[in-house]
C-alpha positions in Angstrom: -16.1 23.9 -21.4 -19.7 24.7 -21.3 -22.9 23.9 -23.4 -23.6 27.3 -24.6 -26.0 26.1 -27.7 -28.1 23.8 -29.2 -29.4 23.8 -32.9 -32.5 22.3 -34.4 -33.5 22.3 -38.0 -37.2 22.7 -38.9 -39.3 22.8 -42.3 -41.6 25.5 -41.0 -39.3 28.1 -38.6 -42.8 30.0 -37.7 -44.5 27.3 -35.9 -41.5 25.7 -34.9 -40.7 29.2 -33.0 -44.4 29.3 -31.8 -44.5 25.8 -30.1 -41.5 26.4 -28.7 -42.9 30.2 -27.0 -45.2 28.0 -26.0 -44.0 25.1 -24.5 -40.7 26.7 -22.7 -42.2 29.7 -21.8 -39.7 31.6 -24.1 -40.8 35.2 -25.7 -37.9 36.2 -27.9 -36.0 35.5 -30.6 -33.1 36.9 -32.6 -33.0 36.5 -36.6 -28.6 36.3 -37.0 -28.3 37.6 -40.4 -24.8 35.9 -40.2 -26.5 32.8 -41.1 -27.5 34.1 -44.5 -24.1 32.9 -45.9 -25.6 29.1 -45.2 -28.8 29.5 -46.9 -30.7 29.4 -43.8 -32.9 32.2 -41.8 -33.0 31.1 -38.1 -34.3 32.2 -34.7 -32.2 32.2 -31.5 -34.0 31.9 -27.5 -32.4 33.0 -24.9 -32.5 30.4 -22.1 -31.1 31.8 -19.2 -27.6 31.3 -19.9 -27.9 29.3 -22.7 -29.2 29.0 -26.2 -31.8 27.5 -27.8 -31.6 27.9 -32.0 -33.7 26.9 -35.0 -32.8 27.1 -38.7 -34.4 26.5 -41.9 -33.6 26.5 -45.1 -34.3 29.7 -47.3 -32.9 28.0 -50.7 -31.8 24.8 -52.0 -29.0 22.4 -51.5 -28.3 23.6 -47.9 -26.7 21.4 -45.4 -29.4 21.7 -43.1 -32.3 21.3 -45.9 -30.0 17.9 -47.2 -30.4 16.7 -43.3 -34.1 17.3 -43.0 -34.4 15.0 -46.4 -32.1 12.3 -44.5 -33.8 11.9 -41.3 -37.4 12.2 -42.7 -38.5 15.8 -41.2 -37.4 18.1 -38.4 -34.9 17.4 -36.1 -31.5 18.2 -33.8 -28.9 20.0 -35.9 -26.2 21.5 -33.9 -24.0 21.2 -30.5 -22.4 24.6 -29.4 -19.4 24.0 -26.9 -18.0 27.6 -25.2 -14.3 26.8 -25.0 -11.8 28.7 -22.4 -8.8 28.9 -25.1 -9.8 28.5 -29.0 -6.2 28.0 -29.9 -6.3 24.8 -27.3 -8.8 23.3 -28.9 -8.3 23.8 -32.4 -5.2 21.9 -31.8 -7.1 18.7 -30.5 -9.7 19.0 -33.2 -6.0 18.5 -35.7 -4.6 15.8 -33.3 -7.7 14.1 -33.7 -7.6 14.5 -37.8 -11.0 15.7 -37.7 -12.0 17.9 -40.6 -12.9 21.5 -39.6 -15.7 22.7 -42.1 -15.8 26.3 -40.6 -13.5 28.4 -38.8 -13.9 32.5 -38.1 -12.2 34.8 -36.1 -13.5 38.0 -35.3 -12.7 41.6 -33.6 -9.3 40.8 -32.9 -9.3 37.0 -31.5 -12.3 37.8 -29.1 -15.1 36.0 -30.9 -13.7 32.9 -32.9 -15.4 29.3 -33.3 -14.8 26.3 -35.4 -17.1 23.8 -36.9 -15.9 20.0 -36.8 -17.2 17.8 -40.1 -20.0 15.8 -38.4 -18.4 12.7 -40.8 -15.0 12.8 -38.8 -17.3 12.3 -35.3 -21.2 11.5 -36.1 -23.9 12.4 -34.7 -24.6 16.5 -35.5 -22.1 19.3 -36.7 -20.0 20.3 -33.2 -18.5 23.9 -33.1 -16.3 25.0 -30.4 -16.7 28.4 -30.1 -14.7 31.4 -27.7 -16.0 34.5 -26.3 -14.2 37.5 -24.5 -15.5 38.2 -21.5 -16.6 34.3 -21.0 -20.5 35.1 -20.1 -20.4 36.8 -23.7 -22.7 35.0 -26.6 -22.2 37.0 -30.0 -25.2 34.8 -31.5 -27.6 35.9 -29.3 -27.9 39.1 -30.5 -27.7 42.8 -29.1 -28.9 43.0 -25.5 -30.1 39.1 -25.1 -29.8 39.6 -21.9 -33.1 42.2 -21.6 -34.9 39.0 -23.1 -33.9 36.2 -20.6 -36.9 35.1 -18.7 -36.9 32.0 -16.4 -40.4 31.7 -15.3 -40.9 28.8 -17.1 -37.1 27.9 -18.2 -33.6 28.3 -16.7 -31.4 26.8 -19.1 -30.4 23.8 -21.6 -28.0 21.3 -19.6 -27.1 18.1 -22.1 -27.8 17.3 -25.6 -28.6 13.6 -26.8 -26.9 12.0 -29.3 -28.1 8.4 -30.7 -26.2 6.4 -32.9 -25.3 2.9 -34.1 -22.9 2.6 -31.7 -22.7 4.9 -29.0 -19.6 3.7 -27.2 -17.7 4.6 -30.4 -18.9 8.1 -30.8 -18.4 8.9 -27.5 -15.3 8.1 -27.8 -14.7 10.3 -30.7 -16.5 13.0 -29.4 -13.8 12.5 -26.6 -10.8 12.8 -28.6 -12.2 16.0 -29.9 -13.0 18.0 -27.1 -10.2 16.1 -24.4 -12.6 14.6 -22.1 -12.9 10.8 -21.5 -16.5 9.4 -22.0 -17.7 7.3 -19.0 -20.6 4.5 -18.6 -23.8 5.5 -18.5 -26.2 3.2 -17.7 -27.2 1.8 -21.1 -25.3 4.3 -23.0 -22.3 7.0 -22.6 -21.9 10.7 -21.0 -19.2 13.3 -21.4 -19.2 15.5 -19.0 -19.7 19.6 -19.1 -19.2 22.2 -16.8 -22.6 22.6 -15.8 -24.5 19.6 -18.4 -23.1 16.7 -20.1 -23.7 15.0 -23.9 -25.3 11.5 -23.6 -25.0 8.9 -26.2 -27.6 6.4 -26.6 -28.4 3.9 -29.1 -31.0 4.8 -32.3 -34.4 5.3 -30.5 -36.6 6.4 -33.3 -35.7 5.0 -36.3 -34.2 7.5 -37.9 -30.4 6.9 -37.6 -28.1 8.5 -35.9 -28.3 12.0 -34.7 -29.0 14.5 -32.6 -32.1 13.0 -30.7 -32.9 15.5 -27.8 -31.5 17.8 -25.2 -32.3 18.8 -21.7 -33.8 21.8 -20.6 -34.3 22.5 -16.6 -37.9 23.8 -15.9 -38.8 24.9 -12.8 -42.4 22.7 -12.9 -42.0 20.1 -15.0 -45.4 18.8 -15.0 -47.0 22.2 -16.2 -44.3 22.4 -19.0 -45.3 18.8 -19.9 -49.2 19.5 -19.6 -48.8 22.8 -22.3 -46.8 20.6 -25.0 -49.6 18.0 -24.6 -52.1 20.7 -25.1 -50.3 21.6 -28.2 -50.3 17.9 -29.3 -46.5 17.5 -28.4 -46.5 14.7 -26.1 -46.7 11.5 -27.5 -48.4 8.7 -25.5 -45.2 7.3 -23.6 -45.0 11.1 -22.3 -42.1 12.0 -24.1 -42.2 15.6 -25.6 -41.2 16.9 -29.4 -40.3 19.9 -30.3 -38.6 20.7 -34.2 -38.4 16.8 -33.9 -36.2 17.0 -31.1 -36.9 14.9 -28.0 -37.2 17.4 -24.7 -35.8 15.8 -21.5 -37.2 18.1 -18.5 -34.9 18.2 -15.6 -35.9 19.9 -12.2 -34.4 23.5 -11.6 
């Protein structure tokens, strides 16, 4: 079980996309028309092996445009687990009595996902999603892969969730995907194959969320000094991008 995705929502998706070409050193984007059916237009970045996503809302009364009104502005939307066996973990998703909100399979069984209700675990809309071949990613577009570029980036590694009560989400979160949260300092981890989900308490007053994901860069300091040129840094240092906090870990 990998983290193959992360989802942020934004107001304004063409500077969100620029800051984010910017900052990360990413230069493509694919516009999935499959998320049309949502009322949203979006843009996906490859990140090595991984995923980085932003939506906004094209009409009204969209789940992601009701979210931006409830946290007050831009923020983390989405976490996007690749699962070995969909049929596996659609089963602990029912054990769990956690609501699924959207479930697709496609060309015969080989591209299928689920979306949990983010009620039933809190924190951000989780989808557990299955590819065949396993490095596969159907939402990255035709030929992603010609896109990748790690100069700047290698890949996202753990997504941040803050809430009232982390203990008590991670748990959740637990039951759901069949891993057992452990301690983590002031807060809780699950771990990934190859990144983890952290859950902290609220940090920035706006309630419980996704608050930020990791990103491993392979010089930390210049990434840092280009989202403080683009007034993306606040004073403690921490970096924002779609309202999203941006943990840089060493590559």
């Amino acid at each position: 079980m990998r983290l193959r995705q992360i989802a942020l929502v934004a107001k304004d998706l063409a500077a969100a996309e620029n800051d984010i070409r910017a900052v990360l050193g990413l230069d493509y984007a694919y516009d999935d028309p499959g998320v049309g059916k949502f009322g949203l237009k979006n843009a996906v970045f490859p990140v090595g092996e991984s995923f980085l996503e932003v939506v906004s809302p094209k009409q009204e009364g969209t789940t992601a445009g009701r979210l931006l009104e409830k946290r007050g502005g831009d923020g983390g939307y989405m976490v996007i687990l690749q699962v070995p066996d969909i049929a596996e973990a659609r089963a602990r998703i029912a054990a769990a009595n956690a609501r699924v909100v959207e479930q697709a399979d496609f060309q015969d069984g080989k591209v299928a996902m689920s979306h949990v209700h983010p009620r039933d675990i809190g924190g951000a809309i989780l989808s557990l999603d299955y590819m065949d071949p396993w490095d596969r990613w159907e939402w990255g577009g035709p030929g992603w892969r010609d896109h990748v570029r790690t100069d700047t980036s290698v890949g996202l590694i753990g997504a941040e969730l803050q809430a009232d009560d982390p203990g008590g989400m991670a748990r959740r979160w637990g039951e759901v995907l069949g891993r057992k949260p452990a301690q983590a300092g002031e807060g809780w981890r699950i771990a990934l194959d190859g990144g983890e989900i952290r859950f902290v308490a609220v940090r920035d007053g706006r309630g419980e969320g996704l608050g930020g994901f990791d990103v491993a860069v392979r010089d930390p300091a210049a990434v840092a000094a280009s989202a403080g040129a683009r007034g993306l840094a606040g004073a403690d240092g921490v970096i924002t991008l779609s309202g999203a906090r941006v943990n840089l870990v060493q590559a």
